[in-house]
C-alpha positions as CSV (number, residue, x, y, z in Angstrom):
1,X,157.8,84.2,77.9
2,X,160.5,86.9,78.6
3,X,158.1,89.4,76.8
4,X,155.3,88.6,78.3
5,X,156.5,89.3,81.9
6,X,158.1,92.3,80.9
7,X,154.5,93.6,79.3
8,X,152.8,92.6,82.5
9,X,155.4,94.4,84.8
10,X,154.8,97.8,82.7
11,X,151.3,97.4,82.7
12,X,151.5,96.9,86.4
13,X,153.8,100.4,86.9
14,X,151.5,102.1,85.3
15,X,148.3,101.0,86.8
16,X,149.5,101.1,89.8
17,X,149.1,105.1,90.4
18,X,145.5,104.8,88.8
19,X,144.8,102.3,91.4
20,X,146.2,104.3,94.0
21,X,144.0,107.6,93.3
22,X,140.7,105.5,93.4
23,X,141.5,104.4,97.3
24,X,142.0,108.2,98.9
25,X,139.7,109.0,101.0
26,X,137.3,111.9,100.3
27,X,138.0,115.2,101.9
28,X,136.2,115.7,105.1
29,X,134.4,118.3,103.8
30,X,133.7,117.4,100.1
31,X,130.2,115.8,100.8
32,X,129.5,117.4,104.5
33,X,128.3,121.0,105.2
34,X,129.2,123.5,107.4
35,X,127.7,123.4,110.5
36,X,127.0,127.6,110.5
37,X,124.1,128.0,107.9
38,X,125.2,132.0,107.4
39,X,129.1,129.9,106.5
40,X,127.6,126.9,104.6
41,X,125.1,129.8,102.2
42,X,128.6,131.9,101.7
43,X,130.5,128.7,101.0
44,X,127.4,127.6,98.7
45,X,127.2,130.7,96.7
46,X,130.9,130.9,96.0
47,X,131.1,126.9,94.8
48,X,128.3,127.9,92.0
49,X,130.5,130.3,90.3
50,X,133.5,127.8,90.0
51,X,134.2,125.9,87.4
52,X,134.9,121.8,87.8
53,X,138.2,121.4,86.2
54,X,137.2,117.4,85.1
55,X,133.9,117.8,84.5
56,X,134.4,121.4,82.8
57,X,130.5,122.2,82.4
58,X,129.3,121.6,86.2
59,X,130.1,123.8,88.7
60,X,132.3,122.0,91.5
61,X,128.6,122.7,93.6
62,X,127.5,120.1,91.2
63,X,129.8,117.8,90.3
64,X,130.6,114.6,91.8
65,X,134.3,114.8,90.7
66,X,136.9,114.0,93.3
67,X,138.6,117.3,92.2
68,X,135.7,118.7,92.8
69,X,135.1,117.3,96.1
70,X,138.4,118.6,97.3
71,X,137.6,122.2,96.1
72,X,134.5,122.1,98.2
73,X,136.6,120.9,101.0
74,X,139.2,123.5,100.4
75,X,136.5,126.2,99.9
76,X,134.6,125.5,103.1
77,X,137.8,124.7,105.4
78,X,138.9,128.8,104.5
79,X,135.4,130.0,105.0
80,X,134.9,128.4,108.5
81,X,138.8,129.7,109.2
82,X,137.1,133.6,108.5
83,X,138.5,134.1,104.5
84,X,136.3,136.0,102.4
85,X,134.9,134.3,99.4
86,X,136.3,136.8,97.5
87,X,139.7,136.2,98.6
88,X,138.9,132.6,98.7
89,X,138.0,133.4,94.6
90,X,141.3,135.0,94.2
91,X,143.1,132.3,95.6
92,X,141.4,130.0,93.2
93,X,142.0,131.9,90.1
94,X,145.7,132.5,91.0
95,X,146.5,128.7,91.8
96,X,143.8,127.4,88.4
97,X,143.5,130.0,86.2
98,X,140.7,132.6,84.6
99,X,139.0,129.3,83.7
100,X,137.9,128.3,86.8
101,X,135.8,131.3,87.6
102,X,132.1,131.3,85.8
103,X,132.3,135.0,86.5
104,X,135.4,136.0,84.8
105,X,137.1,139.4,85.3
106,X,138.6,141.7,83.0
107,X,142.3,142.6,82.7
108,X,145.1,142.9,80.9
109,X,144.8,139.2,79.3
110,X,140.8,138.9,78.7
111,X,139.8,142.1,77.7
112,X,139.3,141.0,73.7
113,X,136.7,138.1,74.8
114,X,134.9,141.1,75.8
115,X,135.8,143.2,73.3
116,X,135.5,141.4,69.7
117,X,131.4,140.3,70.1
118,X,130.6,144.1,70.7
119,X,133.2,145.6,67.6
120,X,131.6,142.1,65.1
121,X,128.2,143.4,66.3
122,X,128.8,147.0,65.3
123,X,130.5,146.1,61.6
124,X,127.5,143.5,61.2
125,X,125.0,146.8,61.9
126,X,126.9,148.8,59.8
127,X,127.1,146.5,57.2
128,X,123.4,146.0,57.0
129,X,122.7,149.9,57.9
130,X,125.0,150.3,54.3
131,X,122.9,147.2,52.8
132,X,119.7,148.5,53.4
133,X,120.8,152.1,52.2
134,X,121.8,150.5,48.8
135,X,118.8,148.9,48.2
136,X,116.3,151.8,48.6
């Protein structure tokens, strides 16, 4: 009996922050747009090129994800306040990380992603240049 309450009393502390998440309220505006079209189309644009953090293959513009939702909220709450999107961009990438961004910049840490395909493209031509050469 003693074990029984004690497993229902840790099951309990640790559905009990689950259960909490599922009741907040969505941001204000997650699911509502911008009442300036010129903001709304700036705030638009910039929520295609980042990345959902859940859903990891939507872009938060797509994506039902609460996370999501709170981006867009965050996103269109600095455009309407007169950010940039490209400080708004900036902001993101410094709080998330390189990974959010479906436009991904180069520095100091990337620079190889962009690199290696263009140096294993150049060996593969040279090896087949060298092939080819040895065959006629």
């Amino acid at each position: 009996m003693r074990t029984g309450f004690l497993f229902v009393l840790i099951a309990a502390m640790f559905a009990a922050p689950v259960a909490a998440q599922d009741r907040m309220p969505p941001a204000p505006y997650a699911y509502r747009q911008l009442d300036d079209p010129a903001l709304e189309a700036k705030a638009q644009a910039l929520m295609e090129t980042i990345r959902c953090l859940k859903c990891q293959s939507q872009s938060i513009a797509d994506s039902d994800a609460q996370m999501a939702g709170d981006m867009r909220h965050e996103i269109r709450t600095r455009i309407a306040a007169g950010e940039s999107p490209g400080h708004i961009r900036k902001w993101l990438i410094d709080r998330y990380g390189n990974y959010v961004s479906y436009k991904p910049e180069v520095n100091s840490v990337t620079w190889p992603l962009f690199v290696i395909p263009l140096v294993l493209l150049v060996v593969g031509l040279l090896l087949m240049r060298h092939r080819f050469r040895k065959s006629a």
